[in-house]
C-alpha positions in Angstrom: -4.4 4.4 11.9 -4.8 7.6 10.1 -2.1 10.1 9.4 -1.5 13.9 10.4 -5.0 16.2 10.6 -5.1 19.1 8.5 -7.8 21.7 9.3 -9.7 23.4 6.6 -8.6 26.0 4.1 -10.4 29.0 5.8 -9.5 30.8 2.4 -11.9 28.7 0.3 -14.9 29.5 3.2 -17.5 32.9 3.0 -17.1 35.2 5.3 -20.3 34.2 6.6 -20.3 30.9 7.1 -16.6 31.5 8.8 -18.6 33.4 11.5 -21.5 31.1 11.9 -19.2 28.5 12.6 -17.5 30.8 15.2 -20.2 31.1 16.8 -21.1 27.5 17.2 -17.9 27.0 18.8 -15.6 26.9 16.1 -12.1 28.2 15.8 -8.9 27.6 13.8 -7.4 25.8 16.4 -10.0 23.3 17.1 -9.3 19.0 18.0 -12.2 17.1 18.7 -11.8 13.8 19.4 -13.9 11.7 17.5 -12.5 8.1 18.3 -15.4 6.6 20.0 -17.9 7.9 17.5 -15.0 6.3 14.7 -14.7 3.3 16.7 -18.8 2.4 17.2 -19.9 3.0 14.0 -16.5 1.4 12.5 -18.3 -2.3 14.5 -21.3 -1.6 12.7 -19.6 -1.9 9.1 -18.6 1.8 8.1 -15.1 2.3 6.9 -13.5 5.7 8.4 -11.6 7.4 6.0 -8.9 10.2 6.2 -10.8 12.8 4.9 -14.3 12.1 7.4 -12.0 12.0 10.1 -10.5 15.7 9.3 -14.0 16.8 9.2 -14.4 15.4 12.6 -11.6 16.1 14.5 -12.7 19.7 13.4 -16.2 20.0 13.3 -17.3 17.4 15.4 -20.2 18.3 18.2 -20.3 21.3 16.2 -24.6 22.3 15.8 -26.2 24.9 13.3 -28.8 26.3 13.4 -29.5 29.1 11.6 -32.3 31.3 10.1 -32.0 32.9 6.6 -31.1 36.0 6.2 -31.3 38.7 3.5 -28.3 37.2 1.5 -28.1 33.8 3.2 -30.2 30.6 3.1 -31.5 29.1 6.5 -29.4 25.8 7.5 -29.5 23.6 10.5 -27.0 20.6 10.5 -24.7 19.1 13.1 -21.7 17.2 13.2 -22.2 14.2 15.4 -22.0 10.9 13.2 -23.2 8.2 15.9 -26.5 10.5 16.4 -27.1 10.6 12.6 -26.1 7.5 11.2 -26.1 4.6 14.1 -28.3 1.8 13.0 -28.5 3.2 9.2 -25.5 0.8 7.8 -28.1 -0.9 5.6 -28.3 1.4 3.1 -24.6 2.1 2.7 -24.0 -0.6 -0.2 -26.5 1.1 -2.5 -25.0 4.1 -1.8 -21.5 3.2 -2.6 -22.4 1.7 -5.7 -24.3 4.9 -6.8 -21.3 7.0 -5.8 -18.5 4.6 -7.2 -16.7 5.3 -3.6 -16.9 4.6 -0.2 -18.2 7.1 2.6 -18.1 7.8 6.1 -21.0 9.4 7.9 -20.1 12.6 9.3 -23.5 14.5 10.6 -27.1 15.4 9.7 -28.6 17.9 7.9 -32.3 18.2 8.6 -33.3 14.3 8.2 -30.6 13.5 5.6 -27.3 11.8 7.0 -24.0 13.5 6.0 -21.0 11.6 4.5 -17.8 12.3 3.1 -15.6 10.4 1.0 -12.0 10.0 0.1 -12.6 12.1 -2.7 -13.7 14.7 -0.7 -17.2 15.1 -2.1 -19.7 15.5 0.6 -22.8 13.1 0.1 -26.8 13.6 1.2 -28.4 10.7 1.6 -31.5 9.4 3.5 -34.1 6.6 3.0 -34.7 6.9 -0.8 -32.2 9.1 -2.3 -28.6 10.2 -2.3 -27.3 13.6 -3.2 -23.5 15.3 -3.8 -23.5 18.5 -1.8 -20.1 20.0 -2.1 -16.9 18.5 -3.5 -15.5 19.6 -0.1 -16.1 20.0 3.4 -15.5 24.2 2.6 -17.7 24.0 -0.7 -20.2 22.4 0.9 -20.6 24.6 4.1 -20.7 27.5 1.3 -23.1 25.7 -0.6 -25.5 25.2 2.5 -26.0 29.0 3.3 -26.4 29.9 -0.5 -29.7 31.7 -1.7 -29.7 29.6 -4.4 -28.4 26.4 -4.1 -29.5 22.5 -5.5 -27.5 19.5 -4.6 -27.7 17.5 -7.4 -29.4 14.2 -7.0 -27.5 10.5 -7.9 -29.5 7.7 -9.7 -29.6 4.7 -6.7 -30.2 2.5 -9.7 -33.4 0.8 -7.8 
């Protein structure tokens, strides 16, 4: 269904987050296998794409939670898709007109579902708003541990 996995470009990561993701249970090296989270939410109307399952194949099961530091922000997201966004299907038509693409969940941070998209971009969105966080997987991680650091918000159009 979907073609070879590539991992992440550890090169484009901080330092940091490289090691809070070790620590979570991340290496290099890492396979999850995400087909039965891809294959449930896939009968409730989400479209897997190449890109979400990288991210999962990777990431999945992985959990942060993190406190801030002097230099870095506090972040606590995980990556299991069925826990975040089972039953949430609903809102994904809004948000795919707002985005101009499609998405595939991918995790939660705090109460917002993750999603990533063909393009790459990492999405925010919960009840009421939608939100690019990264324009990938890498910038986004960087983005979530950063002092300083806005996603920027997309009009729903309501």
């Amino acid at each position: 269904m979907i073609g070879e996995i590539e991992n992440m470009n550890v090169k484009e990561l901080d330092e940091y987050v490289i090691k809070v993701l070790k620590k979570n249970g991340w290496n290099e090296d890492r396979k999850y296998d995400a087909d039965e989270w891809i294959k449930k939410l896939s009968a409730e109307g989400y479209c897997i794409n190449e890109y979400a399952k990288e991210i999962l194949c990777e990431l999945g099961n992985i959990n942060v939670r993190e406190n801030v530091t002097e230099e870095h922000n506090c972040a606590t997201f995980d990556f299991n898709p069925f826990y975040a966004a089972s039953g949430e299907f609903d809102r994904m038509e809004e948000f795919e007109i707002a985005s101009q693409e499609k998405m595939f969940p991918i995790g939660a941070l705090q109460d917002y579902i993750m999603y990533a998209s063909k393009s790459k971009k990492i999405y925010l969105g919960d009840w009421s708003s939608l939100y690019i966080a990264g324009d990938s997987i890498e910038n986004f991680l960087n983005n979530m541990f950063k002092k300083v650091y806005e996603p920027k918000e997309i009009n729903l159009k309501r």
